[in-house]
C-alpha positions in Angstrom: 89.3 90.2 78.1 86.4 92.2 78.6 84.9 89.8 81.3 88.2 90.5 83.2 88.4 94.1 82.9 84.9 94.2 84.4 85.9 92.0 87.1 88.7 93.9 88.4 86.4 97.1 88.2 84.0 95.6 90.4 86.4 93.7 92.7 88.1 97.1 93.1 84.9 99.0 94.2 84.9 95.8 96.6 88.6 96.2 98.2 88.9 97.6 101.7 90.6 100.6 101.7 92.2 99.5 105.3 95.0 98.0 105.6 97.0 95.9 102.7 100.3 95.0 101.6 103.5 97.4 100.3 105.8 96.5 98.3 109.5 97.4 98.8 112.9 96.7 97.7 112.7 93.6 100.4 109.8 92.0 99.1 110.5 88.4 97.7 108.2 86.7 95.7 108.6 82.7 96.1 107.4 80.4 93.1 107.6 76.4 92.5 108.8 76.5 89.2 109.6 78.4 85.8 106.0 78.8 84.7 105.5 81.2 87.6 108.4 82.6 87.6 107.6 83.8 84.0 105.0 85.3 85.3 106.2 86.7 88.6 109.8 88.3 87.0 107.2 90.2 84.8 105.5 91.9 87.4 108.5 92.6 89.7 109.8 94.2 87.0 106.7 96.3 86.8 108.3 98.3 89.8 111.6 98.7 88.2 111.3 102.3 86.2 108.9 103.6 88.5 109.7 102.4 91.9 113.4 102.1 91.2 113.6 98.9 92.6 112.3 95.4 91.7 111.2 92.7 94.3 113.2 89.8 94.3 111.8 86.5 92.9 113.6 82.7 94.4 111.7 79.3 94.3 110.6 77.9 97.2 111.1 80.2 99.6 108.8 79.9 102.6 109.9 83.2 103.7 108.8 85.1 100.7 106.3 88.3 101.0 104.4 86.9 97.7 103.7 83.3 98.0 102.9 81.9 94.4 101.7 77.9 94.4 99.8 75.7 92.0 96.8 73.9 92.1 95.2 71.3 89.5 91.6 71.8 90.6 91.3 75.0 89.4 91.2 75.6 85.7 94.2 77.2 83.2 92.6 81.0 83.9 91.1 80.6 87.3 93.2 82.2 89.8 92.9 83.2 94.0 93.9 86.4 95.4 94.2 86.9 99.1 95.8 90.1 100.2 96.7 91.1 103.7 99.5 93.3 105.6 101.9 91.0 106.0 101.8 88.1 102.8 100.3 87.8 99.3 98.8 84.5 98.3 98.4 83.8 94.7 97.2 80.3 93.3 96.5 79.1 89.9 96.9 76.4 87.6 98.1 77.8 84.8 100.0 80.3 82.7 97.2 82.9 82.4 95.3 82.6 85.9 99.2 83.6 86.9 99.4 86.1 84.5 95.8 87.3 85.4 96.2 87.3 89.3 99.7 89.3 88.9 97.8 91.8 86.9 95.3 92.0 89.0 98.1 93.4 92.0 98.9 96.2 89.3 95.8 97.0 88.8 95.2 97.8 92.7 98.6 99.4 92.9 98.6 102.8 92.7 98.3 104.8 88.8 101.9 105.5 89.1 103.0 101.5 88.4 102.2 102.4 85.0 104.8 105.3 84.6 108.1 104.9 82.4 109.8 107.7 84.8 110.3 107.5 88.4 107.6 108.5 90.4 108.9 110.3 94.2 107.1 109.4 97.4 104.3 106.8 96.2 103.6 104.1 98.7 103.3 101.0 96.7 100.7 99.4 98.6 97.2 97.5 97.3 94.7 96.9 99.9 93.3 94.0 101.5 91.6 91.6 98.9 90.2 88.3 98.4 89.6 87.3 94.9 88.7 83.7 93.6 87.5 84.1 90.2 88.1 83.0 86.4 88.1 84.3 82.5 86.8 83.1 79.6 90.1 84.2 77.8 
C-alpha cells in the first residue's frame, strides 16, 4: 500500500494540468465482464452523494466514455491509465490492478469526491494522464 500511495503522489505532480476528461451524468463506463464491473459499479458510485449522479456502467459498449479491457500479460496488480478529453482507457489483468487504476481516477478527481454531502458547482474532471505501473500489494 505504501508503494502505491507514493506512486499516485508522484504521478500526480506528473499530470498535466491541461486538458482531461469530466465526468457527467452521460458518462458510460463499458467493461467485458463481472470482475470489472465489480470494480467499475464501485467507483461510479463514488459520484453518487457528492455529484448527485452516477455514471452508467454496460458491457461491451464500444461507445462508452470509460473503456475497461483485460490483458493476460500484465500481472494481477499491474494496471494502464491513459487519460484524455474525450475517452478513459483502463487495462488490467486482475481484480486489484482494476481496483487500483479506478482509485487512481479518484484520486485525481477533485477533494470533493470524497464528501458524504453534495458538493454545488465542482467540475468533475481529472487531467490528462498516462500511467502504466504496478504494486507489490
Amino acid at each position: 500500500m505504501r508503494r502505491t500511495l507514493t506512486f499516485l503522489l508522484v504521478s500526480f505532480l506528473l499530470v498535466s494540468c491541461k486538458g482531461g476528461f469530466e465526468f457527467s451524468p452521460y458518462t458510460v463506463i463499458s467493461v467485458e465482464n463481472d470482475e470489472q464491473r465489480e470494480a467499475a459499479d464501485w467507483f461510479a458510485w463514488s459520484f453518487a452523494a457528492p455529484g448527485g449522479f452516477v455514471p452508467m456502467v454496460f458491457t461491451n459498449e464500444s461507445s462508452a466514455d470509460v473503456i475497461v479491457t483485460y490483458n493476460s500479460s500484465l500481472s494481477e496488480s499491474h494496471f494502464r491509465l491513459d487519460v484524455d478529453e474525450r475517452k478513459i482507457h483502463i487495462t488490467a489483468s486482475g481484480t486489484s490492478g482494476f481496483y487500483l487504476a479506478f482509485q487512481a481516477l479518484l484520486n485525481l478527481l477533485p477533494a470533493q469526491i470524497n464528501s458524504a454531502k453534495h458538493a454545488d458547482s465542482v467540475i468533475w474532471k481529472v487531467p490528462n494522464v498516462r500511467l502504466d505501473t504496478h504494486s507489490d500489494l
